[in-house]
N, C-alpha and C positions, 0 to 999 in steps of 0.2 A: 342770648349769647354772652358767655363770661368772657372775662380776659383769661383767663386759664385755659379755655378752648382754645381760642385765639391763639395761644401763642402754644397750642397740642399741636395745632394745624400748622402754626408757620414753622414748627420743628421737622412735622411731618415732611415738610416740602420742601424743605432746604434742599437737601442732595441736587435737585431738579432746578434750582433756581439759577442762573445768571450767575458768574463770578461776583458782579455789582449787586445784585439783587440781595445775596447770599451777605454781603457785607455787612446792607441795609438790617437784614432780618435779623443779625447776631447783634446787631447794636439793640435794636427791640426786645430781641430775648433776655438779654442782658440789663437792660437800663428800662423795663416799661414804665415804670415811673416818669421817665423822664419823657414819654408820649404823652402822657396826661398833662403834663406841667410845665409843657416848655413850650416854645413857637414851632411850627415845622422848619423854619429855617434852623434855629438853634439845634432839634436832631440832627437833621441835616449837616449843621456843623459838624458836632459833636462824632457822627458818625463816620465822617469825611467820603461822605457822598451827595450830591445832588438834588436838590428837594425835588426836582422830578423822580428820580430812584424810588424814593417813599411814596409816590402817587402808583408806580406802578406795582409797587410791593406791595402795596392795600389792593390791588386792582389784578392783581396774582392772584390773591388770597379769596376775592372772591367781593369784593368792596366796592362800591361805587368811585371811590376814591379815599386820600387819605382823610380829610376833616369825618367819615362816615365810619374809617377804623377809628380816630382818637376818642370819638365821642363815649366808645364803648369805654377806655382807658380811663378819660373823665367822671361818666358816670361809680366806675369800682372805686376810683380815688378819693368821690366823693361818701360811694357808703363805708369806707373804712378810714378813714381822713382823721388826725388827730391833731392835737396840738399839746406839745411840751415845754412852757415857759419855767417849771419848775428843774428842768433838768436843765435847761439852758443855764440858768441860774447856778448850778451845784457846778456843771462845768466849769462856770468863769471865775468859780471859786476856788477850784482846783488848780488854778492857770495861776496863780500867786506864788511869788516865792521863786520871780525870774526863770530860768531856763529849763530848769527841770519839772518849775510844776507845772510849766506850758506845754513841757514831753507829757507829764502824769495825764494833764488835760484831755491832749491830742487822743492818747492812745485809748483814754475809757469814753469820748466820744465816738471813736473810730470801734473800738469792742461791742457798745450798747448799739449803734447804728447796724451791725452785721446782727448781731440776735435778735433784735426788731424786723428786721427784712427777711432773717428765714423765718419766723413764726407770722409775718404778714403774706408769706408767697408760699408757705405747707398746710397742704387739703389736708382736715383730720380722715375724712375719709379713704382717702388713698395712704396716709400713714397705718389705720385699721387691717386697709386690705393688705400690706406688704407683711404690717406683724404676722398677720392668718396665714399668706403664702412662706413667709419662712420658719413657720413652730411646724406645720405638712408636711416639710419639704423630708424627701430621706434623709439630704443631708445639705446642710447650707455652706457653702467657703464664703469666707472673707478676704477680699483679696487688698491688698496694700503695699508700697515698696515707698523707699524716704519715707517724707513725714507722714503720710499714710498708713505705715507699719504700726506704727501704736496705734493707731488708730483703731488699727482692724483686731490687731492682739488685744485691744481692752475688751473692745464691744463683743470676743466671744467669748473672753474672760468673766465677763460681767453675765450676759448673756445666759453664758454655762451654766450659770445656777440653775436654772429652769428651763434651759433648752439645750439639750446633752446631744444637737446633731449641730453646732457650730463648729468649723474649725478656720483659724486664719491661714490663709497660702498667701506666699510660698512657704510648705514644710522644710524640714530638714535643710535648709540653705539650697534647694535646688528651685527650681524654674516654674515660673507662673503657666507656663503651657504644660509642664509633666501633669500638674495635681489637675488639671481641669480637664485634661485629657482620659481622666480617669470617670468624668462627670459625664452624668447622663438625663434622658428626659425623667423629671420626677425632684431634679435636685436644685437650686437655686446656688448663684452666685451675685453678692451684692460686692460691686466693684468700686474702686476709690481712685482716680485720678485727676488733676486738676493742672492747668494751663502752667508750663510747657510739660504735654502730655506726655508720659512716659507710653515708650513703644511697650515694651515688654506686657503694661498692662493694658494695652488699647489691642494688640495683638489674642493675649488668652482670651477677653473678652470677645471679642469676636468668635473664636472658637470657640466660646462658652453657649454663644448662639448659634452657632451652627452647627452644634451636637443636641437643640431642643432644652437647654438649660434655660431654666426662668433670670433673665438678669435685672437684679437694681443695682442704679446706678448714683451715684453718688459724687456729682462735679459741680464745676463751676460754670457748665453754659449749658444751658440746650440742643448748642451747635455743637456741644463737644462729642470728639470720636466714638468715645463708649455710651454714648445717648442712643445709635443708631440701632444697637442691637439688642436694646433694654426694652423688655416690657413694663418696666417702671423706672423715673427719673426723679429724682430729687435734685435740685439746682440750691447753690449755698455760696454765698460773696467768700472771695479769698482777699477781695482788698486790702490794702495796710500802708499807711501813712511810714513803715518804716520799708528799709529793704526788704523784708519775708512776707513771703502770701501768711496771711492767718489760717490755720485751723479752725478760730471758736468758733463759725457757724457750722462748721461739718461734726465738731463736738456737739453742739446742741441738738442737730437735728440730728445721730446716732443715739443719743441720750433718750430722745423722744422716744425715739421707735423701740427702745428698749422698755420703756415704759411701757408703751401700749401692747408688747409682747407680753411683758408682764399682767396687762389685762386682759388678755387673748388668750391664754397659755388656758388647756382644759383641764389640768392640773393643781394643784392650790399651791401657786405661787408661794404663800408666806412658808409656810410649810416645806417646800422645798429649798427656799433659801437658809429657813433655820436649823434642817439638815448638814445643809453644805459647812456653815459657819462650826455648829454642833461637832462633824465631823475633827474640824482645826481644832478645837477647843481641846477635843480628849486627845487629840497628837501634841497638842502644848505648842502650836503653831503661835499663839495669840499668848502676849506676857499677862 
């Protein structure tokens, strides 16, 4: 049993859980690391639920109790377990120079810790399968609103080189429930929202799934709303040392899949890109 299962199954179950229960499990979803590494009391804290709560949430899940869930957490921590004295080092060098370069510091510690943790908690394999389900698909939307909007606008801009069935929604300035209403079984929607959840996209999603739409999803919990209706979930820290959620894991892991699209694609990627560029060239797009 991995911790990736593990925490398939505590996703699975949430809906069904305990108000308390449910608390428990979004802290786990969220922080497993910090099952492996910390005391049960210290989750517990951290969670602001009752180390009893955690015995019966491993014991939900199917556990003997909790020290028989962490052991699993332990065991993964310990085969992918690293150690960075050299970056520690480049950090506290950075932190020089009084007030700003303790901000400089802060922030590319707080950037490299989110790209370390989505490339520690992303299956290559399940990024494989999503490229394959969206090069298939008739047609794929990207959906985004706020900072998510560029988001979705790059990745089908980027995309488009090689996979000419992206488009981001919302079009034309109208509503995430028009375009997806137009979506059927056959076509996929990879969805973008992160804590505090915008309705409008927690809503089309939904209806994305309940028209037989293949949905990835693309948030910051397991517990989050458009997790429920996804046949694929990619979870990505939004955390930030300043006032704004970050982006850069949801950049990188878009970046990925673009990637591996482009190793998926049954087309000759290069080829198709040095078309597209080609094309700009003879318009005189490019100085």
């Amino acid at each position: 049993m991995t911790v990736a299962s593990i925490l398939d199954a505590m996703a699975a179950a949430y809906d069904d859980l305990t108000p308390q229960l449910r608390v428990a499990a979004r802290y786990v979803l969220d922080h497993p690391t910090e099952v492996a590494v910390s005391s049960m009391r210290q989750v517990a804290d951290d969670a602001d639920v009752k180390p009893n709560t955690l015995v019966r949430l491993a014991r939900a899940l199917g556990f003997d109790g909790y020290d028989d869930l962490r052991r699993h957490f332990q065991q993964d921590i310990t085969r992918t377990g690293s150690s960075f004295p050299s970056k520690a080092r480049w950090l506290r060098s950075l932190a020089t120079g009084g007030r700003y370069g303790a901000l400089l510091s802060e922030m590319a510690g707080a950037s490299m810790a989110t790209i370390e943790q989505v490339f520690a908690d992303t299956d290559a394999g399940e990024v494989k399968t999503v490229a394959g389900v969206i090069l298939a698909a008739r047609r794929t939307a990207v959906l985004g609103v706020g900072t998510a909007q560029p988001l979705a606008q790059n990745f089908c801009y980027v995309g488009g080189m090689i996979a000419p069935n992206l488009v981001a929604i919302p079009t034309n300035g109208g509503l995430a429930i028009d375009d997806v209403a137009r979506m059927a079984p056959g076509d996929v929607l990879v969805s973008m929202t992160f804590s505090p959840y915008r309705v409008e996209i927690v809503e089309a999603t939904r209806m994305a799934g309940d028209r037989g739409v293949t949905v990835v999803a693309v948030t910051d919990s397991r517990a989050a709303p458009i997790a429920s209706a996804a046949a694929h979930t990619f979870v990505v820290p939004t955390d930030s040392p300043q006032y704004f959620s970050s982006v850069i894991g949801a950049v990188a892991l878009l970046e990925t899949l673009l990637a591996f699209m482009a190793a998926e694609t049954p087309t000759d990627a290069a080829t198709a890109i040095e078309e597209f560029h080609g094309r700009r060239r003879a318009a005189g797009v490019y100085e």
